[in-house]
C-alpha positions in Angstrom: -121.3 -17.6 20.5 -124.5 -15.6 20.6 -126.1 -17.1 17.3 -129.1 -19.7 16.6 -127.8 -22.9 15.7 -130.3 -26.3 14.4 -129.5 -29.3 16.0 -132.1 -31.6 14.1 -135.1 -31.0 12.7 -137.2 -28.6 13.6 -135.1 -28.1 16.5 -132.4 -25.3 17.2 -130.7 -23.0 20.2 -129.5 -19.6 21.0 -125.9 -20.3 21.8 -125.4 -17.6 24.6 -123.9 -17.8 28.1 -127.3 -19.1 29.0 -128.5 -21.6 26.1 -131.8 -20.6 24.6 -134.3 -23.7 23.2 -135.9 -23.0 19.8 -138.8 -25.2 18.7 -140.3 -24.3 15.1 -143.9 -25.6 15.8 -144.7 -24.8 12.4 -143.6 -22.4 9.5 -144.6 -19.3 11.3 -144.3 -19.9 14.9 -141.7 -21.2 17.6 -141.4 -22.3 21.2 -138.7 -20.7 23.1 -136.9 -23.0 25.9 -136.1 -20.2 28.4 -136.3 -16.7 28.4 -132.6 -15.7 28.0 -129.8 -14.8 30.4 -130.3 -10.4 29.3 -132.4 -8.6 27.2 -129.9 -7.7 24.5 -130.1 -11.3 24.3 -133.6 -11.5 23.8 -132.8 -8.3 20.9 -130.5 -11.2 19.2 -133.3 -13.6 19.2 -136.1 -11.6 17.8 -133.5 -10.1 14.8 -133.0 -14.3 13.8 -137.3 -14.5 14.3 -137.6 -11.2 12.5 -135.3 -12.6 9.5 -136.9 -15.6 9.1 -140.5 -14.3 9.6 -141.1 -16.3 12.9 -143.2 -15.2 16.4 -143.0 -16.9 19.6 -146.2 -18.5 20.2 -145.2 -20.0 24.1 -142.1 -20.0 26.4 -141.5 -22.4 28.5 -139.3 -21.7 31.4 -137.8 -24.6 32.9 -137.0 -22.3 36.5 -137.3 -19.1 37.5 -133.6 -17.9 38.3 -132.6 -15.1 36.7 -130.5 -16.0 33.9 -133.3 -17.8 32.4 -135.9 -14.9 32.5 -134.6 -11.7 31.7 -136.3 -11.4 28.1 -139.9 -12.9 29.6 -141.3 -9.7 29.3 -140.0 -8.7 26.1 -141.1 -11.4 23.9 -144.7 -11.3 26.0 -145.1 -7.5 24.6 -143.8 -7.9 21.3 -145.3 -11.0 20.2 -148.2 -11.3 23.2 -147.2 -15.1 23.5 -147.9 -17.4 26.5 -145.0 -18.0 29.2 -145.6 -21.2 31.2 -144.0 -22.4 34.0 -144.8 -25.1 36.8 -146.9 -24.5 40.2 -143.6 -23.6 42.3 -142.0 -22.1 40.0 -144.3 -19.5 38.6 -144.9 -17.0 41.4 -141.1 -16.1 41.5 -140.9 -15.8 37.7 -144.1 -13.4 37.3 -142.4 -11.5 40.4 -138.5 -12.1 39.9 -138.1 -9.9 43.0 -139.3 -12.5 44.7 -136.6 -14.3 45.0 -134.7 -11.8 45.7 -136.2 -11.2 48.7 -135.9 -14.6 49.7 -132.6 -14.8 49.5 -131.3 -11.7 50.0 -133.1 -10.7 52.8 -132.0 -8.5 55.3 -128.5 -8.5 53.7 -127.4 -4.8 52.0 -127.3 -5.0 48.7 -127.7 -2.3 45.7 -130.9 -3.4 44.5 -130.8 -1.2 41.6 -127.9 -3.4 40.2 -128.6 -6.8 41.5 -130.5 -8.5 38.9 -133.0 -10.3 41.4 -134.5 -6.8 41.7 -134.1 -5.4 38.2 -135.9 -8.3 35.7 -139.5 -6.9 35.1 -142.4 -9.1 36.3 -144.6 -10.8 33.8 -147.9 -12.3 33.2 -147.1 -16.5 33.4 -149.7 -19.7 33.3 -149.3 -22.8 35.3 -147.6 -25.5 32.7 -150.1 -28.7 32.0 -151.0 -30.8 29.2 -153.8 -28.5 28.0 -151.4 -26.0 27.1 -148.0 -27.7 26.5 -147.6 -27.1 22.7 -148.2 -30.3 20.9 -145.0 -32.6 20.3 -143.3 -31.3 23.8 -142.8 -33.2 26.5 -141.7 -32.1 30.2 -139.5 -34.0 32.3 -139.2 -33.2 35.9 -135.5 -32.0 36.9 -135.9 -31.5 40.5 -132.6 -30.5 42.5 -131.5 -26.8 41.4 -134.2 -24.9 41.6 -137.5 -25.4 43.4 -139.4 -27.5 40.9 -137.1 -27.1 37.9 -138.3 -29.2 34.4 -136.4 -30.4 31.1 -138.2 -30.0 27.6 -137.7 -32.9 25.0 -139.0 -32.3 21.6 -140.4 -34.6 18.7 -136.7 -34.8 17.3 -135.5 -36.3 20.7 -133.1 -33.6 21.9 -133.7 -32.6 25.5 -132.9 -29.6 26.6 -131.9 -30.0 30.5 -131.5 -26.3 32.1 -129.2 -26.5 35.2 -129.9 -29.9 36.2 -125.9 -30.6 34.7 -123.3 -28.0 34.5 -120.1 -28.2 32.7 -116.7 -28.5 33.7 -115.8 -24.7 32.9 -118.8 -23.5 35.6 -117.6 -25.9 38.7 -113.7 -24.5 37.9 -115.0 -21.3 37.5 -117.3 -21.3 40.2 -116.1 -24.3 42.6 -120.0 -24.1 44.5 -121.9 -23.3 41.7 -126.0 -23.1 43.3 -128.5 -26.1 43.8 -131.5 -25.7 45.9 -131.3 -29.3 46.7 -128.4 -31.0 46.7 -129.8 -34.6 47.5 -132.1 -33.9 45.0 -129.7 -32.6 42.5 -127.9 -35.5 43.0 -131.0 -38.0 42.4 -131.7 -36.0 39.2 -128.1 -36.5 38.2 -128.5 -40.5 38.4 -131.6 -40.5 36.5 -130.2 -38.4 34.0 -127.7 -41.4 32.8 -130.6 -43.4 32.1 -132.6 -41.1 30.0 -132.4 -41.2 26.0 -132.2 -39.0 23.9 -130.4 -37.9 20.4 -129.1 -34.8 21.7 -128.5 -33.6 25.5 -128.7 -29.4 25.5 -127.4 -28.1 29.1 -128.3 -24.4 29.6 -124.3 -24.2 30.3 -122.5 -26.9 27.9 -122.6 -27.0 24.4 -124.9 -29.9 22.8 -124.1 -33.4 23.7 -124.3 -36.8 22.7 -123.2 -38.8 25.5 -124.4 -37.5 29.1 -123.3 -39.9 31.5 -119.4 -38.5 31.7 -120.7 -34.9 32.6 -123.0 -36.8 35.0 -120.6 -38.6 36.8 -118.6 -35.8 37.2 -121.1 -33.3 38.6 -122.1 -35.8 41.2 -118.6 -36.4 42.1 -118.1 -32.9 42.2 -121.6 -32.2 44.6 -120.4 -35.2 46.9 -117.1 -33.4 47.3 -118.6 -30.3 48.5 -120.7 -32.6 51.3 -117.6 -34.0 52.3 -115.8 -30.8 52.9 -118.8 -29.5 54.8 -119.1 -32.9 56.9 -115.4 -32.0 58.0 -115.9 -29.1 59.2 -118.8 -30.1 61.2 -117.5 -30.3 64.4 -119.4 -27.8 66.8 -118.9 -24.5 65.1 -121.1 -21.7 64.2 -121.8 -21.5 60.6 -120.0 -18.0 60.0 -116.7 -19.8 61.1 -117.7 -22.8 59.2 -118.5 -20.7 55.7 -115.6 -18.7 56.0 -113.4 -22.2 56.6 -115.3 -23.5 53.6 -114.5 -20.9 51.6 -110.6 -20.5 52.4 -110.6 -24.2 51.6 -112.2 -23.7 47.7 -109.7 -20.5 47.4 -113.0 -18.3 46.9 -113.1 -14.5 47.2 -116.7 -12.9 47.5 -118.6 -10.1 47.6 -121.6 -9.6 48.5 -123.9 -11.1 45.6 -121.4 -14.0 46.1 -121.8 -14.0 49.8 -125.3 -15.1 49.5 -125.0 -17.3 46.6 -122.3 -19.4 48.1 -123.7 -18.9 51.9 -126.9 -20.5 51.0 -125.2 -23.3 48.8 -123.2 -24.2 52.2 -126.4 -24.7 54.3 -127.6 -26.4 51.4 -124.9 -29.0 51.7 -125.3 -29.3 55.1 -129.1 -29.5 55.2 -128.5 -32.5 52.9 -125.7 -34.4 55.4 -128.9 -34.0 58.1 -130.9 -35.8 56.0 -128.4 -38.1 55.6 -128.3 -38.4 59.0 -124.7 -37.7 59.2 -124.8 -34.7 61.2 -127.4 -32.5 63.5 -127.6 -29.0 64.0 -128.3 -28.2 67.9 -128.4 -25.4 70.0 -126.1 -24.6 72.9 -125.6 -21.4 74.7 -127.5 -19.5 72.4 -125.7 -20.8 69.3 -126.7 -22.4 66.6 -123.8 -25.1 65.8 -123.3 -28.5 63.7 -122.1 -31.8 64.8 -121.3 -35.1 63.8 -123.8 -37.7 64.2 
């Protein structure tokens, strides 16, 4: 944990709570896959560049929550490389507060500890093939985040952000965050059909084979719909998210709150497009019902 490790070629990653993509372009510089999870992090990076006389020449983030920005701004003043990113996701990355504010919004929180508010802002480019290093290719990963992407290098390992998580997140987590869940879900399916050497999951270790932890985090997202679809029978959401919660065995506070409250109306924004339920309002109150 926390080291650089090569998985072929010219191809390595930061092993860290939040995987980290290394691409030696050539013998002096890299692309980074990600901007790390925390900036001592981003310390442990730059002591593996500095040893092996390397600067970062681009990052490419493939979405802009937090654990995949915090050393943006670190590399960009040390090494004054470019940090790329597509159309949606770039305003909340050069302004992580952003996001904060989008979620968190009227909801008390200590802002001075909440890492939507604390990751310094950065200077970022719109991502296209005039400036995607040469070698790189982007694939779209839509689902988790608003426009999230995947990297695959020229030694055909793909490095997938949070378009899969492992086992260990959904037991530790049980309604681990995806903007979209039916896209998430889409993404997952086309995942199984994409090939590659080596599969790098911002949250898994390195893996061969991708369709297991496929299946399983679709089976895992249809789950969470069902729940939701049962308790969909003319309550308010606050009684329906604190139901949903009792039923995962999940304790919050308020960082939590939001994370999870938002997941739920995720799910059940994605059982209305189903067409399985509808949202109405009677006497004033906004409640969910079974088609």
């Amino acid at each position: 944990m926390f080291e650089v490790r090569r998985i072929r070629g010219n191809t390595y990653y930061f092993e860290a709570f939040t995987n980290v993509g290394i691409y030696r372009l050539d013998d002096n510089r890299v692309v980074l896959i990600d901007g790390t999870d925390h900036k001592r992090m981003a310390k442990a990076i730059n002591n593996y560049l500095s040893a092996e006389n390397l600067t970062v020449d681009t990052i490419i983030c493939t979405h802009c929550h937090v654990d995949h920005i915090c050393g943006n701004k670190d590399f960009y003043e040390k090494y004054g490389c470019r940090i790329l990113s597509t159309e949606k996701e770039k305003p909340f990355i050069a302004q992580p507060d952003l996001e904060g504010s989008f979620y968190f919004n009227g909801i008390d929180t200590d802002k001075s500890r909440n890492p939507f508010f604390t990751v310094e802002p950065t200077v970022i480019e719109t991502l296209s093939l005039d400036n995607l290093p040469e070698g790189l290719e982007i694939i779209s990963l839509p689902g988790h985040a608003f426009d999230m992407i995947g990297v695959r290098t020229p030694d055909d390992v793909v490095f997938l952000a949070d378009s899969i998580l492992s086992e260990k997140t959904w037991t530790e987590h049980r309604a681990p965050f995806f903007h979209n869940v039916n896209e998430s879900i889409a993404t997952l399916k086309k995942l199984k059909d994409i090939k590659a050497e080596v599969y790098v999951p911002s949250h898994n270790s390195p893996l061969t084979d991708i369709k297991y932890l496929a299946d399983y985090n679709i089976s895992k997202l249809e789950e969470l719909k069902k729940i939701a679809f049962g308790l969909c029978d003319g309550k308010g959401f606050d009684t329906m998210f604190t139901e949903f919660l009792n039923q995962l065995a999940l304790e919050i506070k308020t960082e939590k709150y939001v994370s999870y409250s938002v997941m739920l109306k995720n799910i059940l924004q994605s059982l209305v497009e189903d067409g399985r339920i509808k949202a109405i309002i009677e006497n004033n109150k906004f409640i969910y019902v079974k088609k």
